[in-house]
C-alpha positions in Angstrom: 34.0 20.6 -24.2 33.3 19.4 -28.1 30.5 17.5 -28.9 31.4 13.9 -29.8 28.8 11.5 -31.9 29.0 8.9 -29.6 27.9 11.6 -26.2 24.5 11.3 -26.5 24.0 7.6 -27.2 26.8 6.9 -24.1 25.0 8.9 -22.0 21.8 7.3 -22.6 23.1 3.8 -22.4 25.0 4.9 -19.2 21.6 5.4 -17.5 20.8 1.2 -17.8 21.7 -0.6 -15.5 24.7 -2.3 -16.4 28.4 -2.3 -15.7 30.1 -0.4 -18.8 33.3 -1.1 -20.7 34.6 1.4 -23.0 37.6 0.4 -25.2 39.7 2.6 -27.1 43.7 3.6 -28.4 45.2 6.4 -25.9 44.1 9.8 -27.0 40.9 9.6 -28.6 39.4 11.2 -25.1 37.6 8.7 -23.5 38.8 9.9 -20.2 37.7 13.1 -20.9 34.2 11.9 -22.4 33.1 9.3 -20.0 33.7 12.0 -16.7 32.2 14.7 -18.8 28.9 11.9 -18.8 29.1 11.1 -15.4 28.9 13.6 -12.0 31.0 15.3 -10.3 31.3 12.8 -7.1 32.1 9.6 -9.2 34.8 7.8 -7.6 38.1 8.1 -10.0 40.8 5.2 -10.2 43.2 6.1 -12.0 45.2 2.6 -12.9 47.5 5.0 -15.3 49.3 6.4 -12.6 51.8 4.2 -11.1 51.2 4.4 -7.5 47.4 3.4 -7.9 48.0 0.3 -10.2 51.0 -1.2 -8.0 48.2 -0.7 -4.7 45.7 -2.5 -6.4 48.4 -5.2 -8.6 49.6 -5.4 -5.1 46.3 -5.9 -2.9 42.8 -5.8 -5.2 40.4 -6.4 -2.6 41.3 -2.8 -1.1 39.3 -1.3 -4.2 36.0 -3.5 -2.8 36.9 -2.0 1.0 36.9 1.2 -0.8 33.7 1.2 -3.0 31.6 -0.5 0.2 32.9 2.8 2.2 31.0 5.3 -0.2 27.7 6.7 1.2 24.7 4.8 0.4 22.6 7.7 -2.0 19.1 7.5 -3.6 20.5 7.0 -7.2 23.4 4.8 -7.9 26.8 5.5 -6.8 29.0 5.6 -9.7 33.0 4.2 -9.7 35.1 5.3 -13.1 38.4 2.8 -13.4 40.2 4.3 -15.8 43.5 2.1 -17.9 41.2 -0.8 -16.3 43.7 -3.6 -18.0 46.2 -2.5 -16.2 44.9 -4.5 -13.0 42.9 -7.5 -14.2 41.7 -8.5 -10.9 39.7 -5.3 -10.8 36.7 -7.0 -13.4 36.5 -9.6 -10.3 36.1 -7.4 -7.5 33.4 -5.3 -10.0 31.3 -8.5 -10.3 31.3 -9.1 -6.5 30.1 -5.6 -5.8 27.7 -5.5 -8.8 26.5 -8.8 -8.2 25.9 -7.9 -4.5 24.2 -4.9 -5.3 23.1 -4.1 -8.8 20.8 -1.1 -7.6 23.5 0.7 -5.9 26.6 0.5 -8.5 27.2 2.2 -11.6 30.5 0.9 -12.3 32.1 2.3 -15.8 35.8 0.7 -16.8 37.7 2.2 -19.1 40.4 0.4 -21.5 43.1 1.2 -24.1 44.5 -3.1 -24.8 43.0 -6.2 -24.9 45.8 -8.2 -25.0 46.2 -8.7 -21.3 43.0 -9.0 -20.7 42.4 -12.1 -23.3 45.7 -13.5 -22.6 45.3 -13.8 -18.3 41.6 -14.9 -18.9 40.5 -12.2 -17.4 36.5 -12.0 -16.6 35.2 -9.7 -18.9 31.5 -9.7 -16.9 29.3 -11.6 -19.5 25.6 -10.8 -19.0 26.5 -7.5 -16.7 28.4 -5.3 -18.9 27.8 -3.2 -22.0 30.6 -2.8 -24.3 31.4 0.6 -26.3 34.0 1.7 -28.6 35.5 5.4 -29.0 37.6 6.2 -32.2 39.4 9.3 -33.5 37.6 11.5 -35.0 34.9 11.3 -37.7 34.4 13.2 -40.1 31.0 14.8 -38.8 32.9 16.0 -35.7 34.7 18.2 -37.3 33.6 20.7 -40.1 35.3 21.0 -43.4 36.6 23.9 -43.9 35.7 24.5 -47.9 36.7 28.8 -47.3 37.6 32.1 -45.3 33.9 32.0 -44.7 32.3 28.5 -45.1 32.2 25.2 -43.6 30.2 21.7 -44.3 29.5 19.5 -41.8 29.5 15.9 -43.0 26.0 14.5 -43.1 26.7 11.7 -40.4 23.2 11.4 -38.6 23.3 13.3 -34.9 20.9 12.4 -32.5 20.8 15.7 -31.3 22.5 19.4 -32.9 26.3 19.3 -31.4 26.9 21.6 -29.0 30.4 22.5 -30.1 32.2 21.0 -33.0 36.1 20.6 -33.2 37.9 23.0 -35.1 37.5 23.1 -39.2 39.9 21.5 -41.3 40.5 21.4 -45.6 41.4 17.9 -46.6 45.4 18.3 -46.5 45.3 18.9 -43.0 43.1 15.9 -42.0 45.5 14.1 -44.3 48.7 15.5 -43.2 47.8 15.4 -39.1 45.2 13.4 -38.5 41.7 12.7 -36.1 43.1 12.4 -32.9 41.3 15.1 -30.7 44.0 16.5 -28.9 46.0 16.7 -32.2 43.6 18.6 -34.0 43.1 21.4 -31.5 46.7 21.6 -30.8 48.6 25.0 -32.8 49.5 23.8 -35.6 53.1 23.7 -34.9 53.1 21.3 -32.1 51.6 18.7 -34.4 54.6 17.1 -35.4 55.9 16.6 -32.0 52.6 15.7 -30.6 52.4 13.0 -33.3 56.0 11.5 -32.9 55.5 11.0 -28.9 52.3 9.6 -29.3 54.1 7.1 -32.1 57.0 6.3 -30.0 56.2 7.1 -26.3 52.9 6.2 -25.7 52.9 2.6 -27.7 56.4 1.7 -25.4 54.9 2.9 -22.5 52.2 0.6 -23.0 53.8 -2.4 -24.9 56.5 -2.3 -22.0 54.0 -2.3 -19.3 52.6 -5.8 -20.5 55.5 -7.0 -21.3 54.6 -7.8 -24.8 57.8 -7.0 -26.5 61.4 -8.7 -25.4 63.2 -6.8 -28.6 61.9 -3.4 -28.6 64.3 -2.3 -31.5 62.8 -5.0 -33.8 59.3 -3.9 -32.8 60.0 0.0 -34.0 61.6 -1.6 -37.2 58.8 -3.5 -38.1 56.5 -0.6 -36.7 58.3 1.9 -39.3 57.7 -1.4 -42.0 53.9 -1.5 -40.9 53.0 2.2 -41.1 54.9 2.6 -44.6 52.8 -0.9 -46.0 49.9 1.0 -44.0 46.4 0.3 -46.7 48.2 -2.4 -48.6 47.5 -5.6 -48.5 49.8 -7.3 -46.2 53.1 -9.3 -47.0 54.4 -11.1 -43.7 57.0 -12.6 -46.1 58.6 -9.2 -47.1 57.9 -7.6 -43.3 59.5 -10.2 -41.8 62.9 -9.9 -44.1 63.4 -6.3 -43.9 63.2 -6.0 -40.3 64.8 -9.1 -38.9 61.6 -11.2 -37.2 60.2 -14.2 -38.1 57.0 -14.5 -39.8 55.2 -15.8 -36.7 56.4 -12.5 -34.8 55.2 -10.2 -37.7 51.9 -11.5 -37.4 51.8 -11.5 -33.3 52.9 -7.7 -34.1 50.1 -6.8 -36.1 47.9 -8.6 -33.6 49.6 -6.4 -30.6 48.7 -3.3 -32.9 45.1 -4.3 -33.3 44.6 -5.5 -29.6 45.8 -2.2 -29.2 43.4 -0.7 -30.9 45.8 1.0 -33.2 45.2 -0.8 -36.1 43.0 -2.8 -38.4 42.4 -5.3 -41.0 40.0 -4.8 -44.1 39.1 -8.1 -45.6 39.2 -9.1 -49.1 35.8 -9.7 -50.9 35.6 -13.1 -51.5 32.1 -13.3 -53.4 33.2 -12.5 -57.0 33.2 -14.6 -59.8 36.6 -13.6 -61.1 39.5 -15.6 -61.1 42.6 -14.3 -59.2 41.0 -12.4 -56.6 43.5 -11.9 -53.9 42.8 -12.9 -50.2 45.1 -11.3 -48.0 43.6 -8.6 -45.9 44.9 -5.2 -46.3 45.7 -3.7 -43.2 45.8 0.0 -41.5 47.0 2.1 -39.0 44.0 3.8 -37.0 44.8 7.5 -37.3 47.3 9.3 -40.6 49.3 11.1 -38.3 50.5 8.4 -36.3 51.3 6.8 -39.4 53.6 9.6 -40.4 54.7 9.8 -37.1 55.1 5.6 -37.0 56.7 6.3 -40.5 59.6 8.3 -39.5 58.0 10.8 -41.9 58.1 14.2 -41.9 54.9 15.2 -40.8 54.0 18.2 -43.6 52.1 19.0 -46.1 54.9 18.4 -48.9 54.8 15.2 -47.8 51.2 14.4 -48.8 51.1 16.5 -51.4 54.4 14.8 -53.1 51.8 11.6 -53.4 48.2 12.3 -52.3 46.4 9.6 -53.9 47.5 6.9 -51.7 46.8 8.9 -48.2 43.6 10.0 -49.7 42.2 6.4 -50.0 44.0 5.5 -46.7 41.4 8.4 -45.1 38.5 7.3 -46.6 39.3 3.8 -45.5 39.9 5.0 -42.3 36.6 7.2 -41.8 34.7 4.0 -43.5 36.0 1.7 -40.8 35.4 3.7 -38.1 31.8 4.9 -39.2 30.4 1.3 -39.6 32.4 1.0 -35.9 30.3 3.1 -34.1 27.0 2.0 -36.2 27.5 -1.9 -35.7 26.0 -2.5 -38.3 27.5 -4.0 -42.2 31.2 -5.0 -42.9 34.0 -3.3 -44.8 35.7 -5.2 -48.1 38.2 -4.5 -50.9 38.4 -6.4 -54.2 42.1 -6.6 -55.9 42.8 -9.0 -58.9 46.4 -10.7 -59.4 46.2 -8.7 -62.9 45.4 -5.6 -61.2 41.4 -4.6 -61.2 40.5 -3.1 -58.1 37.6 -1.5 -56.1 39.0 0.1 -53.0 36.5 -0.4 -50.3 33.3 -2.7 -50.6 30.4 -1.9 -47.6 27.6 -4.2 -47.4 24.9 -3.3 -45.1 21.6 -5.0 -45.0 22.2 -7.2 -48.4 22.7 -4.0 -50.5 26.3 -3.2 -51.7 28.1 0.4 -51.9 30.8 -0.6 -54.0 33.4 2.9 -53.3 36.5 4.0 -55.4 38.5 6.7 -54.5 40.6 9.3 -56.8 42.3 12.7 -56.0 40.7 14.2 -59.2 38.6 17.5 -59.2 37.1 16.6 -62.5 35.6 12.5 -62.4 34.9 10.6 -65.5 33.0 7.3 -66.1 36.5 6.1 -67.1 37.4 6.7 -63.2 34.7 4.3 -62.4 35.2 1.5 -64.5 35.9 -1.2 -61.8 32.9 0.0 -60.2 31.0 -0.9 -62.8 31.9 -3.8 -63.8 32.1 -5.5 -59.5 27.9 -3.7 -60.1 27.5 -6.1 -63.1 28.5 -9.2 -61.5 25.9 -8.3 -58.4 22.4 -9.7 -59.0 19.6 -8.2 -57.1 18.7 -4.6 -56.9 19.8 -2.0 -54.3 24.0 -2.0 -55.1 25.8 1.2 -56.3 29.0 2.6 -56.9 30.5 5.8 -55.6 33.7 7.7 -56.9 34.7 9.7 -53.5 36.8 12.6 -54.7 37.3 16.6 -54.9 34.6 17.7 -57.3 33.5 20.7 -55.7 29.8 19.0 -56.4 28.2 15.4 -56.8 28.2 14.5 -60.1 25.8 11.4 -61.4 28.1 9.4 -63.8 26.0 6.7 -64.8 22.4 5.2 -63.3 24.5 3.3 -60.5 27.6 5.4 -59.5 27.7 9.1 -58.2 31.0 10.9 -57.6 31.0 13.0 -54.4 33.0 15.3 -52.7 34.9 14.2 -50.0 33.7 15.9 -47.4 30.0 14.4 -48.0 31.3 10.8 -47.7 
């Protein structure tokens, strides 16, 4: 099995005594991660597979009958519901059990939409549960692949050495394919396809499931709209016209992709003393293949390559987001004036500022950091600095305040 950063810290927080939630989108392994951290006599529900969820939908007390049948054991007996929104009235019968016996369970709920959940009310165990979050890959689970005969890790902290890191990957192929973990260790020629079902089937599966879609053809046209805006700042107004829903459906459709947990928003900085700053948020889809995929692109190199610059700053946005995700800690920004000054991604974390652009150049100049510098001037207090992520082959200091990097040691 390959070492994901979130193992250990799961594993650890899996010991407490708690009832655990992990959320994720389908296919970033939490499946195969949480039963991987738990042993081999868990009890398994598996609310994916239709004859289990229309038992419990059906009759959702049987699950209590069940758990109260499992032999009594010195530790705690552990129960893995896995697609948990899928049956609601599950998160009920897990606070009767829990509450009845906190010693004895060790109940761990797994979830890929929130949408149901938040829309039936459902009780999401406040002051019993601990909530966790697993993304597609980051860039420290997966080596970069810099020759025949060398790799670099990227210097995300581990809590302890990784047993066994994903395959290595150069930059195109993280840009043409992907972080989803069984995309990247998939040959390389069942990409495509992998991506395509995962863009069509697996979001109607789900989206039909809840019920959250009465016009699924609108939904793909707008989803094809969505993925080709994805990293732009969003226009509900121009979404809306193009693929033949109303503005309020175009927004309930973005929601449905985030509550999904498929896509996300990146807010516009607000705290600069310019004058037409924009404020709409720009927003992304979670993983680049699926945005190909979502696209009706071709999913292939030529593809990036005919345009790199714009998937390139779609990746680091992506691997910011999901970093500062699994770190809870500091908040994600862009800055974009009406008359076109720009700094890609803002992070603020603790007070200080890392004000980021991002260029597809080998060779940086100060002139590629210009915006950076000037959103650094209008900053008081110390701390703030700019970096230029790009592909120099090493960092390069281009003033006191701003270092261009490579990529890979984002």
């Amino acid at each position: 099995m390959f070492t994901r950063w979130l193992q250990q810290s799961l594993i650890d927080q899996l010991r407490r005594p708690y009832v655990h939630i992990l959320f994720g989108a389908r296919q970033t392994g939490k499946s195969t991660l949480l039963k991987a951290a738990m042993p081999d006599d868990a009890m398994i529900v598996d609310l994916a597979e239709p004859g289990a969820r229309s038992r419990y939908l059906a009759n959702p007390s049987s699950f209590v009958a069940e758990c109260r049948a499992l032999p009594k054991r010195r530790g705690p007996t552990w129960v893995f519901v896995d697609e948990a929104q899928n049956v609601p009235a599950l998160f009920d019968a897990v606070q009767h059990l829990y509450d009845s016996d906190r010693r004895r369970w060790r109940f761990v709920l797994c979830g890929s939409s929130s949408r149901r959940l938040r829309s039936s009310g459902t009780n999401l165990l406040p002051g019993r549960c601990l909530l966790h979050r697993l993304y597609p890959l980051v860039g420290c689970e997966r080596p970069t692949a810099l020759g025949p005969a060398t790799s670099q890790v990227a210097p995300m902290a581990w809590k302890s050495p990784p047993e066994a890191l994903f395959p290595a990957a150069d930059l195109e192929q993280r840009l043409v394919f992907g972080d989803l973990p069984g995309v990247v260790i998939a040959p390389e020629r069942d990409r495509p396809s992998l991506l395509r079902s995962y863009a069509v089937a697996h979001l109607e599966e789900e989206i039909r499931r809840e019920a959250l879609v009465k016009d699924w053809a609108a939904f793909l046209r707008f989803l094809q709209l969505a993925a080709h805006e994805s990293g732009q700042t969003t226009n509900h107004a121009s979404i809306s016209r193009e693929s033949g829903v109303t503005q309020p459906t175009v927004k309930g459709y973005y929601q449905l992709l985030e509550d999904m947990f498929v896509g996300f928003s990146i807010p516009a900085w607000t705290r600069s003393p310019r004058k037409g700053v924009l404020s709409t948020p720009r927003f992304f889809l979670f993983d680049l293949g699926v945005r190909h995929a979502a696209a009706n692109l071709q999913i292939a190199r030529s593809t990036v390559m005919a345009n790199p610059g714009p998937v390139f700053e779609q990746w680091v946005g992506i691997e910011l987001w999901k970093r500062l995700q699994y770190l809870a800690r500091g908040s994600l920004h862009y800055l974009r004036t009406k008359d076109g000054a720009e700094v890609d991604f803002i992070v603020e974390r603790n007070g200080v500022i890392t004000a980021i652009e991002v260029k597809w150049t080998e060779n940086p100049s100060t002139a590629d950091a210009r915006h950076l510098r000037t959103l650094l001037a209008e900053q008081s207090g110390r701390g703030h600095r700019g970096i230029l992520v790009c592909r120099t082959p090493r960092a390069m200091q281009l003033d006191d305040r701003i270092t261009a990097i490579p990529w890979w040691s984002l």
